[in-house]
Biopython code that builds the backbone (N, CA, C, O; Angstrom):
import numpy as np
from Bio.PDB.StructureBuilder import StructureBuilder

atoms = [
    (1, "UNK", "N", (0.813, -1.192, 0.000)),
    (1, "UNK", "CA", (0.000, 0.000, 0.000)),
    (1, "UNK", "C", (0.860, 1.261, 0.000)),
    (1, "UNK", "O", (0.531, 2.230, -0.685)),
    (2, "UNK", "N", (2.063, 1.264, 0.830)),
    (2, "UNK", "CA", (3.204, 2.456, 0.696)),
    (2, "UNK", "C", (3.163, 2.701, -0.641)),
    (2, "UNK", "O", (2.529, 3.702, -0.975)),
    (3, "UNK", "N", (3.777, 1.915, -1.667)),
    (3, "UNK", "CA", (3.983, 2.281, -3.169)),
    (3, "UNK", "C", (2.893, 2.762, -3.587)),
    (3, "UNK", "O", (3.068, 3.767, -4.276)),
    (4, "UNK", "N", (1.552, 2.376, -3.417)),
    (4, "UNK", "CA", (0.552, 2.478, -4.350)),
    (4, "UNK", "C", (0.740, 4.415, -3.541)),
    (4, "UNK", "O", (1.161, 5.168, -4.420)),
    (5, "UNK", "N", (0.546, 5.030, -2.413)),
    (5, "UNK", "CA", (0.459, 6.054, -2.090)),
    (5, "UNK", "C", (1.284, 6.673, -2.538)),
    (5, "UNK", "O", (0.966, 7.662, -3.197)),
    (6, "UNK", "N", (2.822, 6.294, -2.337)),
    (6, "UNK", "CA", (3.675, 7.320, -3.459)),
    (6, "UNK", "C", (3.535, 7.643, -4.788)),
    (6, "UNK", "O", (3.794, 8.729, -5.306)),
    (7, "UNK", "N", (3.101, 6.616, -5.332)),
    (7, "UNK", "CA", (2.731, 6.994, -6.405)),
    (7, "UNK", "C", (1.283, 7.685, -6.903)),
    (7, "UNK", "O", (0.803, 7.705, -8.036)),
    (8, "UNK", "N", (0.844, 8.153, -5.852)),
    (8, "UNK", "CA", (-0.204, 8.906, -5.852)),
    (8, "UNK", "C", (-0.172, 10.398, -5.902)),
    (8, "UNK", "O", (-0.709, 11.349, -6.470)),
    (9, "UNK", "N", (1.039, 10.011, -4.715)),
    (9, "UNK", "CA", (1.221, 11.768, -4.759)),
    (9, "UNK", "C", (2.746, 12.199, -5.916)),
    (9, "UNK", "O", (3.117, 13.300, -6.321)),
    (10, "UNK", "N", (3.194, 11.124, -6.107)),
    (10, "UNK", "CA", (4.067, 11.744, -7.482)),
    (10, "UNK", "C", (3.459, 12.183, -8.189)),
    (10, "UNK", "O", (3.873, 13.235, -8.676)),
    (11, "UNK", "N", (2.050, 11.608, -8.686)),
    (11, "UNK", "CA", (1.559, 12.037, -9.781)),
    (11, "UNK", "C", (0.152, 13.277, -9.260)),
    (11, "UNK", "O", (-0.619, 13.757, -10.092)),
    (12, "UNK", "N", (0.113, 13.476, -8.326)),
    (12, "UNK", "CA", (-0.489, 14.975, -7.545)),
    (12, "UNK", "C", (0.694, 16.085, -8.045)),
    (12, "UNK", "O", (0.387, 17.090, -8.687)),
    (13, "UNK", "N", (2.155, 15.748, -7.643)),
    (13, "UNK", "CA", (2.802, 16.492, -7.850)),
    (13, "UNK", "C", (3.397, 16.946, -9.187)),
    (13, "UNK", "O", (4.149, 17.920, -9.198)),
    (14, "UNK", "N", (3.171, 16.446, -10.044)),
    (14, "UNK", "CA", (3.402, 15.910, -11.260)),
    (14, "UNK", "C", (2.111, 16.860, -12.380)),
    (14, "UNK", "O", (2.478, 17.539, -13.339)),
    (15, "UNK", "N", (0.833, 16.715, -12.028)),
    (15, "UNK", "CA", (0.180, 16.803, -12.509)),
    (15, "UNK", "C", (-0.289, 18.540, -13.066)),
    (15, "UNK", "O", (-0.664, 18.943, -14.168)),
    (16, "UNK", "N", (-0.037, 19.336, -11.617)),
    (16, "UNK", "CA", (-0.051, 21.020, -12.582)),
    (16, "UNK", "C", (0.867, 21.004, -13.489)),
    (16, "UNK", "O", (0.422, 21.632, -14.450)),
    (17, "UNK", "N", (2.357, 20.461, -13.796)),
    (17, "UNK", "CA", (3.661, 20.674, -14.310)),
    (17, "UNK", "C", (3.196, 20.258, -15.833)),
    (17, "UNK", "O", (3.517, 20.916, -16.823)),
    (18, "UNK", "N", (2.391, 19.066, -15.873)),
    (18, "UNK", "CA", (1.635, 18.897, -17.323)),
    (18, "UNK", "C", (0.653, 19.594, -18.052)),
    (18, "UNK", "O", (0.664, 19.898, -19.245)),
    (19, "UNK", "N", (-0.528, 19.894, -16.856)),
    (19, "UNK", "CA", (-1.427, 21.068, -17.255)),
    (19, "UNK", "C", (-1.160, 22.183, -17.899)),
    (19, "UNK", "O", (-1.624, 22.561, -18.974)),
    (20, "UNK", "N", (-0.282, 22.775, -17.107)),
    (20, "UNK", "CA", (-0.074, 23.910, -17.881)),
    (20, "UNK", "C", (1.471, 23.852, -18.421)),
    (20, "UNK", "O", (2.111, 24.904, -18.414)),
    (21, "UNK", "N", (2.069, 22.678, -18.876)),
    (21, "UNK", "CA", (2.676, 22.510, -19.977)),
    (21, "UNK", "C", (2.499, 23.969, -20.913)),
    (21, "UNK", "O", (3.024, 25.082, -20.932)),
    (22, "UNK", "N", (1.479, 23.272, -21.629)),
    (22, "UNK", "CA", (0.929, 24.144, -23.136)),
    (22, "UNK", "C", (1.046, 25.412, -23.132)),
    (22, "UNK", "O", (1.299, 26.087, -24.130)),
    (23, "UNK", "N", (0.799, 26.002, -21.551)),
    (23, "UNK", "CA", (0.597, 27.545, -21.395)),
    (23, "UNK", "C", (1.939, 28.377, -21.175)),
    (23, "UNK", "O", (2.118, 29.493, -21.663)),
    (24, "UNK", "N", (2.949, 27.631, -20.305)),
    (24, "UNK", "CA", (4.619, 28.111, -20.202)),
    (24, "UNK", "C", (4.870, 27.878, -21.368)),
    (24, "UNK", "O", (5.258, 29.023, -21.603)),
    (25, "UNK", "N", (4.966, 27.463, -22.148)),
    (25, "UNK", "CA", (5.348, 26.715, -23.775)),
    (25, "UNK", "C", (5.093, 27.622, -24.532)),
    (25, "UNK", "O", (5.939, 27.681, -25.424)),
    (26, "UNK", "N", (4.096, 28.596, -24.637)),
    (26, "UNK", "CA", (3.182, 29.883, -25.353)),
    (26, "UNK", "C", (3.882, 30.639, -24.601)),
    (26, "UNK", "O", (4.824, 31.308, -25.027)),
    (27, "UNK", "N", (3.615, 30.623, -23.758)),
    (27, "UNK", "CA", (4.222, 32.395, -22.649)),
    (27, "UNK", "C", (5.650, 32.145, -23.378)),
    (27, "UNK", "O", (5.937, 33.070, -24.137)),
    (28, "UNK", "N", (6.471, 31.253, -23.327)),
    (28, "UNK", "CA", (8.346, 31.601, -23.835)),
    (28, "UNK", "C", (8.025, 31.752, -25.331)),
    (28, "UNK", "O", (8.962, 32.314, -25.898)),
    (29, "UNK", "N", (7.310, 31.530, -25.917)),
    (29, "UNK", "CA", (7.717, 31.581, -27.430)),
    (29, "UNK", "C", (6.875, 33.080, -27.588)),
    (29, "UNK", "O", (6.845, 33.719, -28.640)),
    (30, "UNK", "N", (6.460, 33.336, -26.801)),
    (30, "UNK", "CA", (6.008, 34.910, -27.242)),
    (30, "UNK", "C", (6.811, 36.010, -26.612)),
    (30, "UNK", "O", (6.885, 37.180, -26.987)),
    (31, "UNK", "N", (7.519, 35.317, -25.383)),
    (31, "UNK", "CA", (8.653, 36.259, -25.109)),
    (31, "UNK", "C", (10.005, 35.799, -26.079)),
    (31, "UNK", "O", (11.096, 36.322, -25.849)),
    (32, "UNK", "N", (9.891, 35.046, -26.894)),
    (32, "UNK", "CA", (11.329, 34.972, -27.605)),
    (32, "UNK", "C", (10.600, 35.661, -28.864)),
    (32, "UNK", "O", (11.521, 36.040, -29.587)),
    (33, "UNK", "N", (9.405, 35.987, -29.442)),
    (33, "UNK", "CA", (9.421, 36.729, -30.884)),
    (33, "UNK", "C", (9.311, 38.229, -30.007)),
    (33, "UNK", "O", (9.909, 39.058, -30.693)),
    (34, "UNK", "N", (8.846, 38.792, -28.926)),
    (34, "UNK", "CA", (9.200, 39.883, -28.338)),
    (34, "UNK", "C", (10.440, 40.439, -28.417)),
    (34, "UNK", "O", (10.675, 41.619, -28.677)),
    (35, "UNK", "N", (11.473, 39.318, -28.121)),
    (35, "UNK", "CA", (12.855, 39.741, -27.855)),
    (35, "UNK", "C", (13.030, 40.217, -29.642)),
    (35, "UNK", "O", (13.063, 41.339, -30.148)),
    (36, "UNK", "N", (13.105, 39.046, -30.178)),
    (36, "UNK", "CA", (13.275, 39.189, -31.763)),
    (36, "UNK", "C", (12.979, 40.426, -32.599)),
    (36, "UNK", "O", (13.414, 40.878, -33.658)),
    (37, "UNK", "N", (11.894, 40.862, -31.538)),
    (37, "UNK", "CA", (11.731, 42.186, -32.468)),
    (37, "UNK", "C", (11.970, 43.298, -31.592)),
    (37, "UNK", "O", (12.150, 44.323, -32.250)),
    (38, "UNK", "N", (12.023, 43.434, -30.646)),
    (38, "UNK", "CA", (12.829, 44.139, -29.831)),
    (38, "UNK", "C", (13.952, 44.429, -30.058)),
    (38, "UNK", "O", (14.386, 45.543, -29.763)),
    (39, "UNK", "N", (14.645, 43.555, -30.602)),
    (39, "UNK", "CA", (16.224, 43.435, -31.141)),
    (39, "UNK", "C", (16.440, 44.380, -32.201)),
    (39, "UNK", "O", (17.401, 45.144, -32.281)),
    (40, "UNK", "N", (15.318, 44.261, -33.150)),
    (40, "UNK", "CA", (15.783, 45.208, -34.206)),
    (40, "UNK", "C", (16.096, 43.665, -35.501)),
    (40, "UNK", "O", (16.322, 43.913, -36.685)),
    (41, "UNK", "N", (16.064, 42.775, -35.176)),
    (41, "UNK", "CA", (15.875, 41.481, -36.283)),
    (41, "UNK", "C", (14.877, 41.549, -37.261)),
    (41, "UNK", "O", (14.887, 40.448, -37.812)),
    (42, "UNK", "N", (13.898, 42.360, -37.839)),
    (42, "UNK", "CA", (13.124, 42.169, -38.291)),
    (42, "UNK", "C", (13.043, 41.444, -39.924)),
    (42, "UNK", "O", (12.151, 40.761, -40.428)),
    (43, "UNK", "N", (13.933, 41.757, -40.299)),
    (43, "UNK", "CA", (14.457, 41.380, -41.476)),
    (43, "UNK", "C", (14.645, 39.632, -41.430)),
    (43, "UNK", "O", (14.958, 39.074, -42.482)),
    (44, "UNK", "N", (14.483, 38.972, -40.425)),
    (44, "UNK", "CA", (15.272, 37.746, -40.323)),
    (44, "UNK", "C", (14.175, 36.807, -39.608)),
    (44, "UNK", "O", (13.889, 36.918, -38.416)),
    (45, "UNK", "N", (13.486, 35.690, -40.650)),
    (45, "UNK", "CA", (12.494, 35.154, -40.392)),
    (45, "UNK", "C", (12.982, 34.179, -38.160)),
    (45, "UNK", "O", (13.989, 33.853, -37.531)),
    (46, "UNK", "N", (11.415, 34.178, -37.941)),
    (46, "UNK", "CA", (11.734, 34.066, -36.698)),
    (46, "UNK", "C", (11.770, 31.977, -37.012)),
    (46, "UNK", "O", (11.410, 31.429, -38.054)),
    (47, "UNK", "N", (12.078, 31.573, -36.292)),
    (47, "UNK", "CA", (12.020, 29.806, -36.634)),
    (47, "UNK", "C", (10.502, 29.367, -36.061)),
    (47, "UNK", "O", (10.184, 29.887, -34.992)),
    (48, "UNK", "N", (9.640, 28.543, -36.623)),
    (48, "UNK", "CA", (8.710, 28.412, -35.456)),
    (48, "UNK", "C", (8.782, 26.681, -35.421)),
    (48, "UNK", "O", (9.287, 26.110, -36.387)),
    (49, "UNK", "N", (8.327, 25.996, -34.423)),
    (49, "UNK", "CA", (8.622, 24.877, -33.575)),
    (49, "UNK", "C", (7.535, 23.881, -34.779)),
    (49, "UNK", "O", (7.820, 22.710, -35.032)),
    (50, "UNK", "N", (6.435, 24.513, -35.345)),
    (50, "UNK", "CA", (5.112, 23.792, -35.570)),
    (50, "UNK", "C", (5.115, 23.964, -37.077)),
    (50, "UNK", "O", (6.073, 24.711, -37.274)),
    (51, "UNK", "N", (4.584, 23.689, -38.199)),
    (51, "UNK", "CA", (4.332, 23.562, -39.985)),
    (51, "UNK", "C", (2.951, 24.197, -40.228)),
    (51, "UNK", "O", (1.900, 23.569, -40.100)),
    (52, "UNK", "N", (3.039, 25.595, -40.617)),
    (52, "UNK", "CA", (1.517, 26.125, -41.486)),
    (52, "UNK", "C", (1.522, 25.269, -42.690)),
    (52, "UNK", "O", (2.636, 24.929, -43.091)),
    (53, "UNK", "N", (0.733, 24.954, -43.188)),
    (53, "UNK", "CA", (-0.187, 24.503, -44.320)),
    (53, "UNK", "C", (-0.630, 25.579, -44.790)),
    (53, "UNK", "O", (-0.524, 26.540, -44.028)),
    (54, "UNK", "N", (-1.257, 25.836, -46.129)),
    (54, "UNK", "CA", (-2.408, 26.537, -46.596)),
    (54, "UNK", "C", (-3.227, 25.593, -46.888)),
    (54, "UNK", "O", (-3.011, 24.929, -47.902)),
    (55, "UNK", "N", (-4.017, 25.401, -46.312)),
    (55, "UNK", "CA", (-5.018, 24.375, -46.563)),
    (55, "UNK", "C", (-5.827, 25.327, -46.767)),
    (55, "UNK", "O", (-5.889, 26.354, -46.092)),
    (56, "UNK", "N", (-7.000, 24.843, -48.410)),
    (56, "UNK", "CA", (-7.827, 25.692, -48.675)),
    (56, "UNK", "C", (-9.049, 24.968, -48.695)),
    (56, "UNK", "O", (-9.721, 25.110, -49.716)),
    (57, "UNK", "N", (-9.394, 24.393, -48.007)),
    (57, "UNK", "CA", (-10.870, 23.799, -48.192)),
    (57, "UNK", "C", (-12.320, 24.251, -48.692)),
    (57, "UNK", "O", (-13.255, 23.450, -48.679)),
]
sb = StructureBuilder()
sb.init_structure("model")
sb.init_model(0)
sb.init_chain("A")
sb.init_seg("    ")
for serial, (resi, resn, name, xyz) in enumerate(atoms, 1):
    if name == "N":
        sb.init_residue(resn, " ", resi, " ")
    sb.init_atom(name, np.array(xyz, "f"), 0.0, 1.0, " ", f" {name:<3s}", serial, name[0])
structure = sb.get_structure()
């Protein structure tokens, strides 16, 4: 029963750090195109992590 409880609360502790994954992940990539253009880079495409499509349906 010890194990089964640790591993209860690992994953209590565990579990905001995934939630809001997605949202720290957004907050830095909008402070790194901030910086980017802050810099005076504008000329110099920014990299992004994800693939636009033009999908025209």
């Amino acid at each position: 029963m010890n194990a089964f409880m640790q591993e209860v609360v690992r994953a209590a502790k565990e579990s905001p750090k995934l939630f809001f994954a997605p949202l720290t992940g957004a907050i830095d990539a909008i402070r790194r195109e901030m910086n980017h253009l802050a810099a005076g880079d504008r000329h110099e495409p920014v990299r992004h992590s994800h693939t636009v499509t033009n999908d025209q349906r």
